[in-house]
N, CA, C and O atoms as CSV, one atom per row, in Angstrom:
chain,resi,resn,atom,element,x,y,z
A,1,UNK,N,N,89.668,-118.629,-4.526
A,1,UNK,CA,C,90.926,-118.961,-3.889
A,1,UNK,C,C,90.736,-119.963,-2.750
A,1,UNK,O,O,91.502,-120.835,-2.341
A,2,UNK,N,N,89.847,-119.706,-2.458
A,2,UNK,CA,C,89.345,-120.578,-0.600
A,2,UNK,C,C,89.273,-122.136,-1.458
A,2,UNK,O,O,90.049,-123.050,-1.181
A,3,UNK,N,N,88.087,-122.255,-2.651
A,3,UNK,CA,C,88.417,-123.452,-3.563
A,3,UNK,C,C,89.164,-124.361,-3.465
A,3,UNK,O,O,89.100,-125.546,-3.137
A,4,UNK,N,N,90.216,-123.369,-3.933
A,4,UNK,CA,C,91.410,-124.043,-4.395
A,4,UNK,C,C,92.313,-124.512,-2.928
A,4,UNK,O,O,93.332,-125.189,-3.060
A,5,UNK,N,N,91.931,-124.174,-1.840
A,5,UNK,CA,C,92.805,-124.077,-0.479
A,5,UNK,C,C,92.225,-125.610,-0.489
A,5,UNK,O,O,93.045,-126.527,-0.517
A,6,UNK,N,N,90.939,-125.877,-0.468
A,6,UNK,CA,C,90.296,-127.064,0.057
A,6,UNK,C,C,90.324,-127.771,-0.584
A,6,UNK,O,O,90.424,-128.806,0.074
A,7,UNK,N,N,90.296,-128.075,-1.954
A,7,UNK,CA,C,91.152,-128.815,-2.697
A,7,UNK,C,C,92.285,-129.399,-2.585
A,7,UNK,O,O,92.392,-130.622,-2.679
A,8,UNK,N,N,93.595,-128.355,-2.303
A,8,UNK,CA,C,94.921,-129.033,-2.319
A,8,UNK,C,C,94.644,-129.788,-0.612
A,8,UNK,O,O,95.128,-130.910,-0.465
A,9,UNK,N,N,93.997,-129.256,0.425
A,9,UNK,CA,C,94.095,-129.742,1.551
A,9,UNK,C,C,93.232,-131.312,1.756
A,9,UNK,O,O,93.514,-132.211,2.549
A,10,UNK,N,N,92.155,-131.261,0.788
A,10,UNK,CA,C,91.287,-132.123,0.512
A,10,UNK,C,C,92.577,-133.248,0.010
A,10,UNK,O,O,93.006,-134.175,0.697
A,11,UNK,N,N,92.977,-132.912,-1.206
A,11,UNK,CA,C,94.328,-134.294,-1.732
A,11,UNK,C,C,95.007,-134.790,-1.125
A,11,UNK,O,O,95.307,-135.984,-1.144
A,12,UNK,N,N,95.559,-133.582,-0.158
A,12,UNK,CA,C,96.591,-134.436,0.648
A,12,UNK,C,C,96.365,-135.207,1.751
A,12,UNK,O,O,97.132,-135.984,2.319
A,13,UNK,N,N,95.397,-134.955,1.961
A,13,UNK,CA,C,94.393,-135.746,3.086
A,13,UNK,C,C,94.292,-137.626,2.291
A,13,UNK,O,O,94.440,-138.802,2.624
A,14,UNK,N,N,94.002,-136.925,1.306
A,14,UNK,CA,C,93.741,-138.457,0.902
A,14,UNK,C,C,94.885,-138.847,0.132
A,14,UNK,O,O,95.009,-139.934,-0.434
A,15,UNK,N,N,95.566,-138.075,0.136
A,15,UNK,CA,C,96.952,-139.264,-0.617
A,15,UNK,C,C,97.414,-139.324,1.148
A,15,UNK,O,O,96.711,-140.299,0.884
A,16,UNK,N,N,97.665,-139.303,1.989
A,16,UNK,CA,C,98.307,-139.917,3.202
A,16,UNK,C,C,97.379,-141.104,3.553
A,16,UNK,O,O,97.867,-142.160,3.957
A,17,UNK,N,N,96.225,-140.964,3.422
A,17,UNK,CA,C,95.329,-142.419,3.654
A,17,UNK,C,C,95.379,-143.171,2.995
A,17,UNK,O,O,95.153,-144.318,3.382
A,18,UNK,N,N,95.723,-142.883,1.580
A,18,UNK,CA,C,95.766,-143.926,0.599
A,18,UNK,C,C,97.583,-144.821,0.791
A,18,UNK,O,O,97.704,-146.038,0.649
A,19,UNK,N,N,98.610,-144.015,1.076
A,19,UNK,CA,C,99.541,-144.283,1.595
A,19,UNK,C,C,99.358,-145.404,2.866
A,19,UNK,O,O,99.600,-146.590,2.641
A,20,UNK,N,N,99.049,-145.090,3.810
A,20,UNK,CA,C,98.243,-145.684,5.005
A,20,UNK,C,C,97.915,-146.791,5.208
A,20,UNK,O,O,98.089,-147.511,6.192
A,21,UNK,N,N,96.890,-147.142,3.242
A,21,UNK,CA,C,96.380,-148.066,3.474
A,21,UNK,C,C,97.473,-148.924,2.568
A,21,UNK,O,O,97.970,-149.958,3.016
A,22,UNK,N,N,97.709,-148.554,1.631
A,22,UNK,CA,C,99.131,-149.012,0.657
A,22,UNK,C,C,100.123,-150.171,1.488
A,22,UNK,O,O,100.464,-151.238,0.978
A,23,UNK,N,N,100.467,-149.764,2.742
A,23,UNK,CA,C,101.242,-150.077,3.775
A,23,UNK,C,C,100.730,-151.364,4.082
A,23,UNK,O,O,101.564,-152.259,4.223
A,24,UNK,N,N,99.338,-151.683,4.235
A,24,UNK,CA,C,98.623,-152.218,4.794
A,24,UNK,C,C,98.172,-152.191,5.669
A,24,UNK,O,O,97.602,-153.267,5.854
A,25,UNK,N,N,98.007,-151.347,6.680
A,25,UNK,CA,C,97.517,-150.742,8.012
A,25,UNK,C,C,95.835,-150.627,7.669
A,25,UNK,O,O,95.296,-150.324,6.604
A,26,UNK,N,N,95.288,-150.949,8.845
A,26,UNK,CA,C,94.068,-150.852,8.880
A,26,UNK,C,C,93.465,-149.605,9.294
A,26,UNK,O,O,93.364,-149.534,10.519
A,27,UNK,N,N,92.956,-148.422,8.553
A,27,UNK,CA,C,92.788,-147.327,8.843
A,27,UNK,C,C,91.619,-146.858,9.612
A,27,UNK,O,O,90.620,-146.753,8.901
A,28,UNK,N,N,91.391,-146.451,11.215
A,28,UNK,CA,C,90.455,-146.458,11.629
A,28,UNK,C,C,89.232,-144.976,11.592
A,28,UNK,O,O,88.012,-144.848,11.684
A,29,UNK,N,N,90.191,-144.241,11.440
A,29,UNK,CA,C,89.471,-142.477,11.700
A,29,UNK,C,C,90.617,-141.619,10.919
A,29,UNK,O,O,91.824,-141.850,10.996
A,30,UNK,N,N,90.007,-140.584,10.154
A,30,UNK,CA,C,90.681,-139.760,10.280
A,30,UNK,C,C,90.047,-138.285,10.669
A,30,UNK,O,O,88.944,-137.912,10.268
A,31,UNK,N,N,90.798,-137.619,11.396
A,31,UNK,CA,C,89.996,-136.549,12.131
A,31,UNK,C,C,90.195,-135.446,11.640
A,31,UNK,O,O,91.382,-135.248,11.378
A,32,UNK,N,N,89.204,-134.266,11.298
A,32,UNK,CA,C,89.944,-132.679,11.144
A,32,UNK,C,C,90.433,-131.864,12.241
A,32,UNK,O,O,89.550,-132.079,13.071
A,33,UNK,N,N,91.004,-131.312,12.628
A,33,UNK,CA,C,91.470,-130.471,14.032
A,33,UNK,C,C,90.955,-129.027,13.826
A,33,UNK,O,O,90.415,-128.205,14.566
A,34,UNK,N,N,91.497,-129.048,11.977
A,34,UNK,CA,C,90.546,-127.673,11.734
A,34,UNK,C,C,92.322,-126.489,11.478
A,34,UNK,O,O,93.512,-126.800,11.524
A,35,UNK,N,N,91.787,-125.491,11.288
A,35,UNK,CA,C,93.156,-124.692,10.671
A,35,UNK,C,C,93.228,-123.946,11.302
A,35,UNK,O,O,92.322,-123.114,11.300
A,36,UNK,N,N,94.501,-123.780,12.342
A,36,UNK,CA,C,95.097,-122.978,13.537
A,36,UNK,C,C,96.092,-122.523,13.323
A,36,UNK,O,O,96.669,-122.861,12.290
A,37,UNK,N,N,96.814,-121.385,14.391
A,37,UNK,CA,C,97.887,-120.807,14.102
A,37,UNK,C,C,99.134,-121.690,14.509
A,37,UNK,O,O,99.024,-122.298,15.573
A,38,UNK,N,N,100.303,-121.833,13.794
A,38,UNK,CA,C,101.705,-122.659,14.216
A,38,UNK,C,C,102.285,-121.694,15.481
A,38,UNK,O,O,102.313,-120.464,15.502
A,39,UNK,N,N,102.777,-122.711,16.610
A,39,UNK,CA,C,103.451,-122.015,17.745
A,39,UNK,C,C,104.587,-121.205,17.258
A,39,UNK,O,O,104.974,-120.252,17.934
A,40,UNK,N,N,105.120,-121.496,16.197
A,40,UNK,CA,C,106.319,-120.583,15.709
A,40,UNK,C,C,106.362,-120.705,14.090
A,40,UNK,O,O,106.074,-121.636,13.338
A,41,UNK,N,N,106.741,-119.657,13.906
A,41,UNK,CA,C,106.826,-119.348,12.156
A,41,UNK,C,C,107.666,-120.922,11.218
A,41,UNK,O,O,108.871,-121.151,11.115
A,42,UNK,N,N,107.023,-121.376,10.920
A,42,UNK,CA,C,107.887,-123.052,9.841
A,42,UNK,C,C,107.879,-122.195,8.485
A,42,UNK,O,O,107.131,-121.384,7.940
A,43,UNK,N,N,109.299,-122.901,8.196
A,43,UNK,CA,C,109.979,-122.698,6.804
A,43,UNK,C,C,109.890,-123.750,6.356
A,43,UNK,O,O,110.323,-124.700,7.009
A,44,UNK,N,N,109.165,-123.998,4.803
A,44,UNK,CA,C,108.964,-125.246,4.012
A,44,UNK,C,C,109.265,-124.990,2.712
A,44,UNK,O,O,108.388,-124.218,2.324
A,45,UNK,N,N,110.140,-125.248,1.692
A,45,UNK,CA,C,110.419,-124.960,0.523
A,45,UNK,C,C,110.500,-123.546,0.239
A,45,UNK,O,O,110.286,-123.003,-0.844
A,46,UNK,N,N,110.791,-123.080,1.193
A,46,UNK,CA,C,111.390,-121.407,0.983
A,46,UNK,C,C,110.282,-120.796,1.211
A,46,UNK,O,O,110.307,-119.669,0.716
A,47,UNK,N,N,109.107,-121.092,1.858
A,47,UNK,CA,C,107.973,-120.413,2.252
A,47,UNK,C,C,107.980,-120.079,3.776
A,47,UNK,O,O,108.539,-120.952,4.440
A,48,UNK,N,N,107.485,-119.009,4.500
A,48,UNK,CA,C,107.110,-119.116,5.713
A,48,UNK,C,C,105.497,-119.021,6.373
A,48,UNK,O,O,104.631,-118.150,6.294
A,49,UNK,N,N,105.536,-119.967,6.855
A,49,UNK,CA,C,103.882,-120.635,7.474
A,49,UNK,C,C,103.520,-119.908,8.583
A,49,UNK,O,O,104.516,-119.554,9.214
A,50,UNK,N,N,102.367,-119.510,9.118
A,50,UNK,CA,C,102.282,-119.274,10.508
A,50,UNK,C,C,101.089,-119.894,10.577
A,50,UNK,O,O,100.724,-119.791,11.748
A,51,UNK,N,N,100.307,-120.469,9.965
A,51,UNK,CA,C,98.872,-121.208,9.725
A,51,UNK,C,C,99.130,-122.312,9.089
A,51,UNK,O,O,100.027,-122.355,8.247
A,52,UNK,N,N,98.156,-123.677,9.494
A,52,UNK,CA,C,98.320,-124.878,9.194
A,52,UNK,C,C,97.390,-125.879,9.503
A,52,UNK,O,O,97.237,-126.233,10.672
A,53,UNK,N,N,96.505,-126.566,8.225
A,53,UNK,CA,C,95.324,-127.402,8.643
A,53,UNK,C,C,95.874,-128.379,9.363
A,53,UNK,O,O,96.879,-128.849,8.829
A,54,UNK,N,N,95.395,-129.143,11.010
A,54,UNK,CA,C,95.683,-130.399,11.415
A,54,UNK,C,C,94.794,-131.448,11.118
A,54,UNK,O,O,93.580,-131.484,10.917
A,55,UNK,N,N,95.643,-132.249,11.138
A,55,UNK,CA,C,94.618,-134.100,10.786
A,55,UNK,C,C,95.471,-134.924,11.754
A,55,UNK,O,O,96.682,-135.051,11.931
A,56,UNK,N,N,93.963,-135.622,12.517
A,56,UNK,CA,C,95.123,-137.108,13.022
A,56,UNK,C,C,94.513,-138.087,12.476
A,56,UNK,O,O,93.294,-137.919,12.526
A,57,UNK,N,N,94.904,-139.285,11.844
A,57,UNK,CA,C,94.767,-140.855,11.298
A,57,UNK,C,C,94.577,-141.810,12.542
A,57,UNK,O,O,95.593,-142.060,13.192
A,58,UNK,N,N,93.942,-142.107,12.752
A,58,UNK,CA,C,94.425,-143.535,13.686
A,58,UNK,C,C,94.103,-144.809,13.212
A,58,UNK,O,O,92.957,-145.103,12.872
A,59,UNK,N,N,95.418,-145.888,13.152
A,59,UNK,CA,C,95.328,-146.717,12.015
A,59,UNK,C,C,95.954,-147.991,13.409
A,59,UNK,O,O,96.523,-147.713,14.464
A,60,UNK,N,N,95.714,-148.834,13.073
A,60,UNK,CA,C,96.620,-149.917,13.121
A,60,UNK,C,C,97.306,-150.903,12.199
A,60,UNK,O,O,96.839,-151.593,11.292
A,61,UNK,N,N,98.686,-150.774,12.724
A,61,UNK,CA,C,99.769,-151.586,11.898
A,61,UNK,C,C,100.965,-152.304,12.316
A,61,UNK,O,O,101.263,-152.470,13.499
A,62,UNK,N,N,101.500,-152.635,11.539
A,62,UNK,CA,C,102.934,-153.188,12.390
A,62,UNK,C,C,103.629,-152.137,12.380
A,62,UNK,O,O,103.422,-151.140,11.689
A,63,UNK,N,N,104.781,-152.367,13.410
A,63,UNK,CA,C,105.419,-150.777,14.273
A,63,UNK,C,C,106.285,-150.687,12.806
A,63,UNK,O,O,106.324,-149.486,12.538
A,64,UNK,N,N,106.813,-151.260,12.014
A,64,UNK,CA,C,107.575,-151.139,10.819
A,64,UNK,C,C,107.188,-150.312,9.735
A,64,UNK,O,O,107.898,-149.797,8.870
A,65,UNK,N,N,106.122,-150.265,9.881
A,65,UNK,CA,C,105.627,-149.266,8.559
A,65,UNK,C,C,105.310,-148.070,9.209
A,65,UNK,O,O,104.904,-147.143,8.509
A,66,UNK,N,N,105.412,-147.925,10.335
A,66,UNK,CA,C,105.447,-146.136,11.062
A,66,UNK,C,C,106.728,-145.212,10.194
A,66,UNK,O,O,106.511,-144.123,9.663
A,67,UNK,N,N,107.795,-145.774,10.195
A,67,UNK,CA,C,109.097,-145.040,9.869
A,67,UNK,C,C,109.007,-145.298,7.906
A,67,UNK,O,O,109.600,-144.476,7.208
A,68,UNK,N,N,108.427,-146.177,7.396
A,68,UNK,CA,C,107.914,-145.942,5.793
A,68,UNK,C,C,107.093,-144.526,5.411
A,68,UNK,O,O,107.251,-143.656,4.554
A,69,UNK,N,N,106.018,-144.784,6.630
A,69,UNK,CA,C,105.150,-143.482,6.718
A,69,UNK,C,C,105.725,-142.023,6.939
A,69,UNK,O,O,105.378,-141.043,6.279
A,70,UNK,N,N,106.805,-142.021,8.130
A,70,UNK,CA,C,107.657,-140.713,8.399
A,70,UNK,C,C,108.323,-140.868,7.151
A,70,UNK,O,O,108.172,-139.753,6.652
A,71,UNK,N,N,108.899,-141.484,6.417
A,71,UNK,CA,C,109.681,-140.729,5.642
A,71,UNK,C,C,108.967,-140.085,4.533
A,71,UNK,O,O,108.976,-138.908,4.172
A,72,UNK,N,N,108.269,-141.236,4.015
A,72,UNK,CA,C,106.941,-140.174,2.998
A,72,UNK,C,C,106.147,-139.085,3.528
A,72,UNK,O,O,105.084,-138.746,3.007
A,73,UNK,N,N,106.614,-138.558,4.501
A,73,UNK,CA,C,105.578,-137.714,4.882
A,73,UNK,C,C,106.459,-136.591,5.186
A,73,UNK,O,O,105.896,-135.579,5.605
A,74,UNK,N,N,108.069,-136.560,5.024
A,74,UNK,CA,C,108.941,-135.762,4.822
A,74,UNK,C,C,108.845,-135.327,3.752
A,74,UNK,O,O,108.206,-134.305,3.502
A,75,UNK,N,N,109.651,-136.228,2.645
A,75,UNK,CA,C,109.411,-136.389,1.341
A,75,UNK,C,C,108.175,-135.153,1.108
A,75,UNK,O,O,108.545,-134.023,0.788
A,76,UNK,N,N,106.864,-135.422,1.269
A,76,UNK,CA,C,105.539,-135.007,0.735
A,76,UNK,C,C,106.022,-133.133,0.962
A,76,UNK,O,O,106.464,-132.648,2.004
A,77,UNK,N,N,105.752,-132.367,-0.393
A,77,UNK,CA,C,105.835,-130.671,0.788
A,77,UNK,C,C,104.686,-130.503,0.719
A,77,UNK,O,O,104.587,-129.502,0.011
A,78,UNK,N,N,103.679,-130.833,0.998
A,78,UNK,CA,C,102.154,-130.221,1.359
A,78,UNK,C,C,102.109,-130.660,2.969
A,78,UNK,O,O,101.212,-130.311,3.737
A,79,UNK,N,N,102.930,-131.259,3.229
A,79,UNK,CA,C,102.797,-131.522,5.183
A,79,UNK,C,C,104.167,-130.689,5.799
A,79,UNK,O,O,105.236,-130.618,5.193
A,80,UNK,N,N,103.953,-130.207,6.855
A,80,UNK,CA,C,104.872,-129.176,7.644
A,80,UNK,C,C,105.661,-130.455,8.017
A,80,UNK,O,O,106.749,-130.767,7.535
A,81,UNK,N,N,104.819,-131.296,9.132
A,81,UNK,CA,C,105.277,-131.444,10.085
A,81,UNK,C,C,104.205,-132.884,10.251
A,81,UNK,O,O,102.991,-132.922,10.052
A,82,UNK,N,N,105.301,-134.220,10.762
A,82,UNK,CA,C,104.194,-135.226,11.434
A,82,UNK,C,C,104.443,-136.120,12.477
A,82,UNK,O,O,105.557,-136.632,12.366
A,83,UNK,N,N,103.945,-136.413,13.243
A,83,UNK,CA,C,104.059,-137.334,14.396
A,83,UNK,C,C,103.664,-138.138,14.996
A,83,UNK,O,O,102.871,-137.876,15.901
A,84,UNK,N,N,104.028,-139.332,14.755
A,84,UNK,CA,C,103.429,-140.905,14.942
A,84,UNK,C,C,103.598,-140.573,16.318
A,84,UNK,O,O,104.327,-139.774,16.906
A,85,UNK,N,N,102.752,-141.378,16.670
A,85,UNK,CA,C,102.395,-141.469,18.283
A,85,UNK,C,C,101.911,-143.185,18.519
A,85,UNK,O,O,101.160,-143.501,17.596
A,86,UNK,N,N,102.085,-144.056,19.251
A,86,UNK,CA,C,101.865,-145.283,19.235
A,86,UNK,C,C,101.060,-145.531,20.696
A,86,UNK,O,O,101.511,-145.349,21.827
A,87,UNK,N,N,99.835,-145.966,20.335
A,87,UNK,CA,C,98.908,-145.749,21.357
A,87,UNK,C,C,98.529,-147.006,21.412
A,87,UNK,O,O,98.110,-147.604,20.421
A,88,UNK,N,N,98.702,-147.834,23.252
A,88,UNK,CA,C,98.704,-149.067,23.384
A,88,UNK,C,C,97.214,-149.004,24.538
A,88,UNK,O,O,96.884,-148.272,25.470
A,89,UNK,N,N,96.584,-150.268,23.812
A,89,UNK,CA,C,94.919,-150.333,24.389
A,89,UNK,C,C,95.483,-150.608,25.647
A,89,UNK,O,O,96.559,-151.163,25.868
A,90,UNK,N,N,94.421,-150.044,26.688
A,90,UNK,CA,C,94.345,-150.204,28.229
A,90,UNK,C,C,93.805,-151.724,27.945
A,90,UNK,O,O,92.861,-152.008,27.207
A,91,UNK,N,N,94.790,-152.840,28.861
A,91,UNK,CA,C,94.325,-154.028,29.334
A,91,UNK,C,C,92.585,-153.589,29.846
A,91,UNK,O,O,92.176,-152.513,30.283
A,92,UNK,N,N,91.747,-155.018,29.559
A,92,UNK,CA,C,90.529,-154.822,30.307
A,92,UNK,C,C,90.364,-155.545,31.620
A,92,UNK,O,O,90.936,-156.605,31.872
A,93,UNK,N,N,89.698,-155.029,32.293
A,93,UNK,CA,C,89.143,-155.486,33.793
A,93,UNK,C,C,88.727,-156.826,33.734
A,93,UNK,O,O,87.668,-157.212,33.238
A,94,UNK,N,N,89.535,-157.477,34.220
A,94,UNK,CA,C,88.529,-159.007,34.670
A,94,UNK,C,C,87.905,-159.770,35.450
A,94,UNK,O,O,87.631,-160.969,35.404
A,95,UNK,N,N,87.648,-158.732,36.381
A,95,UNK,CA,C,86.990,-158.982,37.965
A,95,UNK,C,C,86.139,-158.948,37.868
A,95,UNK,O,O,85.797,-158.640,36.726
A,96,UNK,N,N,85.125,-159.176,38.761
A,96,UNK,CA,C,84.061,-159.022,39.173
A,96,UNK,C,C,83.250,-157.573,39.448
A,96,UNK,O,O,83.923,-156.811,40.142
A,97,UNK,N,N,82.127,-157.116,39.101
A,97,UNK,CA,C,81.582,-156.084,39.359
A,97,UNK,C,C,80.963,-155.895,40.560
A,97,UNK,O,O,80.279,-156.817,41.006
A,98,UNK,N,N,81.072,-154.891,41.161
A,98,UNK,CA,C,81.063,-154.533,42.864
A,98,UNK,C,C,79.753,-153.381,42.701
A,98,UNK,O,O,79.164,-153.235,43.772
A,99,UNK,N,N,79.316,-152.721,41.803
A,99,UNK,CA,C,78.830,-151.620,41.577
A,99,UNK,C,C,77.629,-151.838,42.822
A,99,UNK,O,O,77.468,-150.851,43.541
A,100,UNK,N,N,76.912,-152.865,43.077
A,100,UNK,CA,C,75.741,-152.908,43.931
A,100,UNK,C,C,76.208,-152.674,45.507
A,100,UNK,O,O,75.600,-152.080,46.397
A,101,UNK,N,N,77.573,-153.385,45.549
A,101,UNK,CA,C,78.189,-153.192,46.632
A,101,UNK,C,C,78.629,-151.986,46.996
A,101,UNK,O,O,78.363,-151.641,48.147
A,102,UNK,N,N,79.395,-151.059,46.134
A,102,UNK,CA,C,79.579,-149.901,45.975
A,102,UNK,C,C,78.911,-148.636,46.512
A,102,UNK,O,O,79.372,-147.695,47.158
A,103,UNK,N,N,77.426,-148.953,45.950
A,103,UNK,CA,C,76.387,-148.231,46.506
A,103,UNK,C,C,75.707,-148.267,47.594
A,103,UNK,O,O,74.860,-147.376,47.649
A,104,UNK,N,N,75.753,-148.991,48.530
A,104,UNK,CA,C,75.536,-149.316,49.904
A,104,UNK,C,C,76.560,-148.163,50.534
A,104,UNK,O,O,77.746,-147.939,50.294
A,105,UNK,N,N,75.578,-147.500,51.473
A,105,UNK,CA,C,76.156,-146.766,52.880
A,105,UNK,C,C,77.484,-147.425,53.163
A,105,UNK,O,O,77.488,-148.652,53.267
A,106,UNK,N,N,79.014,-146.516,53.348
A,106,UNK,CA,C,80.335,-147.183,54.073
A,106,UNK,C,C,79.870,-148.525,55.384
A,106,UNK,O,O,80.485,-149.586,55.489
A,107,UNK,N,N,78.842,-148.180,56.132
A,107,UNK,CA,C,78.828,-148.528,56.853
A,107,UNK,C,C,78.370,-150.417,57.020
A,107,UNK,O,O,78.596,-151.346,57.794
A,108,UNK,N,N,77.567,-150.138,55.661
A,108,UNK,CA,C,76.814,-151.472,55.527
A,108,UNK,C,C,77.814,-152.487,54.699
A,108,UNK,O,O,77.630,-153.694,54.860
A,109,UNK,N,N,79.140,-151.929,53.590
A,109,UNK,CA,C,80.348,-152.257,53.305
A,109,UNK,C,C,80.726,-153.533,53.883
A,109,UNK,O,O,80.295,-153.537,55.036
A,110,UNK,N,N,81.431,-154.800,53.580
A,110,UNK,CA,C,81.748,-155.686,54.294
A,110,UNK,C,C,83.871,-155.314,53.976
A,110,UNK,O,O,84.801,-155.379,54.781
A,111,UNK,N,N,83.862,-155.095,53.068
A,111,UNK,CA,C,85.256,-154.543,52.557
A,111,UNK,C,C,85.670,-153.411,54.169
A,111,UNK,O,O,86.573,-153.513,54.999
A,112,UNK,N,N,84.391,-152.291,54.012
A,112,UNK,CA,C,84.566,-150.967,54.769
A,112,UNK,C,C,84.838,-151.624,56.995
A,112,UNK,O,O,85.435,-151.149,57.961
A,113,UNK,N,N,83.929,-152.937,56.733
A,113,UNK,CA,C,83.862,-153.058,57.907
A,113,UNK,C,C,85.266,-153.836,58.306
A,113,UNK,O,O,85.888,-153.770,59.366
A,114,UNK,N,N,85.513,-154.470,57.306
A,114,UNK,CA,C,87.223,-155.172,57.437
A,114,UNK,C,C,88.103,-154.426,57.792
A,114,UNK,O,O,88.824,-154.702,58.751
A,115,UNK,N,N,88.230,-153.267,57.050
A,115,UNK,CA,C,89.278,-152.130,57.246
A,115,UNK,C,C,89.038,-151.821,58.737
A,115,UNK,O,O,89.949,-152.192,59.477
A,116,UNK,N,N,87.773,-151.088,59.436
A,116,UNK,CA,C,87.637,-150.746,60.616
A,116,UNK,C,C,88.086,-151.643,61.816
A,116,UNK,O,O,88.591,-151.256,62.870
A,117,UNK,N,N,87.784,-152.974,61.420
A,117,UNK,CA,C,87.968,-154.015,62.613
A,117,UNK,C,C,89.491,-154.222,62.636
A,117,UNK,O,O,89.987,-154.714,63.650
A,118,UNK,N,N,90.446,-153.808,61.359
A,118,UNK,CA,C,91.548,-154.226,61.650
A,118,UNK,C,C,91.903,-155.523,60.667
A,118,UNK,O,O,93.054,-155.894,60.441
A,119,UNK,N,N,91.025,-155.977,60.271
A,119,UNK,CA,C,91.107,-157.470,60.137
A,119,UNK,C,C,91.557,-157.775,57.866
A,119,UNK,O,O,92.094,-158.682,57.232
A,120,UNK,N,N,90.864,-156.276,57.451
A,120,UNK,CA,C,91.494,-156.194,55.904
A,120,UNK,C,C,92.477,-155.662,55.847
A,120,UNK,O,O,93.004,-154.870,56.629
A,121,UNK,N,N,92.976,-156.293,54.372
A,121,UNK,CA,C,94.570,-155.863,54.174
A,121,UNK,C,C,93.592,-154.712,52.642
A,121,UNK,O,O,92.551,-154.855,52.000
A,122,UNK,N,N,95.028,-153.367,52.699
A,122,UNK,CA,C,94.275,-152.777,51.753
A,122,UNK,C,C,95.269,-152.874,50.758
A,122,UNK,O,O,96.417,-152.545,51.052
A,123,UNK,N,N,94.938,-153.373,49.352
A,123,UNK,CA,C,96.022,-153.692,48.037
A,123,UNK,C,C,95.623,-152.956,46.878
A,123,UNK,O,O,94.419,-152.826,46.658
A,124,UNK,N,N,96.363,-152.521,46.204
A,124,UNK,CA,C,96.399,-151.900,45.094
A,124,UNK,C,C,95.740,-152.617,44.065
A,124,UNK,O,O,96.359,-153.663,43.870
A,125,UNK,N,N,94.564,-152.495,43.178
A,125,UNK,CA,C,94.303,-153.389,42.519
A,125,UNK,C,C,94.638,-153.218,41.482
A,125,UNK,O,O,95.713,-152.619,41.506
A,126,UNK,N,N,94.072,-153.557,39.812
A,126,UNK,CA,C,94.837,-153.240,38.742
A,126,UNK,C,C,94.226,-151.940,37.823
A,126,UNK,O,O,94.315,-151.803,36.603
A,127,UNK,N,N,93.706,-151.209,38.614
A,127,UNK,CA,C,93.393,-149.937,37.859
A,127,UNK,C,C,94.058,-148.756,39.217
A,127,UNK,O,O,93.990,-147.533,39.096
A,128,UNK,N,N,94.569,-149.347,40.240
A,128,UNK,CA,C,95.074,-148.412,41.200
A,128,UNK,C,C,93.882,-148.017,42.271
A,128,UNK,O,O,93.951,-146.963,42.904
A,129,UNK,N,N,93.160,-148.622,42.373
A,129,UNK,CA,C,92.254,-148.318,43.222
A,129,UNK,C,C,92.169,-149.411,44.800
A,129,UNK,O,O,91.727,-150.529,45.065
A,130,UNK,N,N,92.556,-148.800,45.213
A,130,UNK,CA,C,92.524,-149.585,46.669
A,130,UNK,C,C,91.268,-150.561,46.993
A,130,UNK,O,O,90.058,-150.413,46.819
A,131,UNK,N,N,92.025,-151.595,47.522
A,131,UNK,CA,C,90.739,-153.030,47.387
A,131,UNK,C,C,90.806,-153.527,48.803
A,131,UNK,O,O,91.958,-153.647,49.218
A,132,UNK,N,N,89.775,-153.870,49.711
A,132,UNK,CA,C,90.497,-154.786,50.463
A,132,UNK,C,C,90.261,-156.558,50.221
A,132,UNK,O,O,89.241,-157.175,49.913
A,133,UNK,N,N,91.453,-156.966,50.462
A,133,UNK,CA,C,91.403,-158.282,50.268
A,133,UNK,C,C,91.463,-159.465,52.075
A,133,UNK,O,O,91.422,-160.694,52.010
């Protein structure tokens, strides 16, 4: 019986990737979460669930084929439940690296000694970390 569990869970795994890729989305990971209990009892074709394997995909695509994907994934009854999530890369740093500076005693600081004399302004930089300029 267990077989046959990993089987049907095994297919549907791969008919949503194959979907995925169908779309044309570039498919990067797909992850197991592993089979946990549902926060509340789901009704699916006249069945009631309280257990349910999770998977997340992370793909990139155009935002247009997200809502192709939700609907086939309604459509599908081997999935409860799914939820695109649109995850935008953190801009990268383009400054300069301070790390040597960093590690020097406050005191030896030329930033640290600005602040004390009065004479630095302190600005928010672009990760939120206070700079003086």
């Amino acid at each position: 019986m267990l077989a046959l569990w990993q089987t049907l869970v095994k297919d549907c795994v791969k008919r949503i990737g194959e979907k995925i890729l169908k779309e044309g989305a570039v498919l990067k990971r797909v992850e197991n979460l592993g089979e946990k209990d549902l926060p509340f009892k789901m009704y699916k074709a006249g069945k009631v669930f309280k257990k349910a394997h999770y998977f997340t995909y992370q793909f990139e695509s155009h935002p247009s084929i997200l809502s192709k994907l939700q609907e086939s994934c309604v459509r599908d009854l081997d999935i409860m439940r799914s939820s695109p999530v649109e995850i935008h890369p953190l801009p990268r740093y383009t400054g300069e690296c301070t790390l040597e500076e960093e590690l020097k005693p406050p005191v030896d600081r030329p930033n640290v000694k600005a602040i004390i004399s009065g004479q630095g302004e302190i600005r928010k930089s672009f990760y939120g970390i206070g700079t003086v300029h």
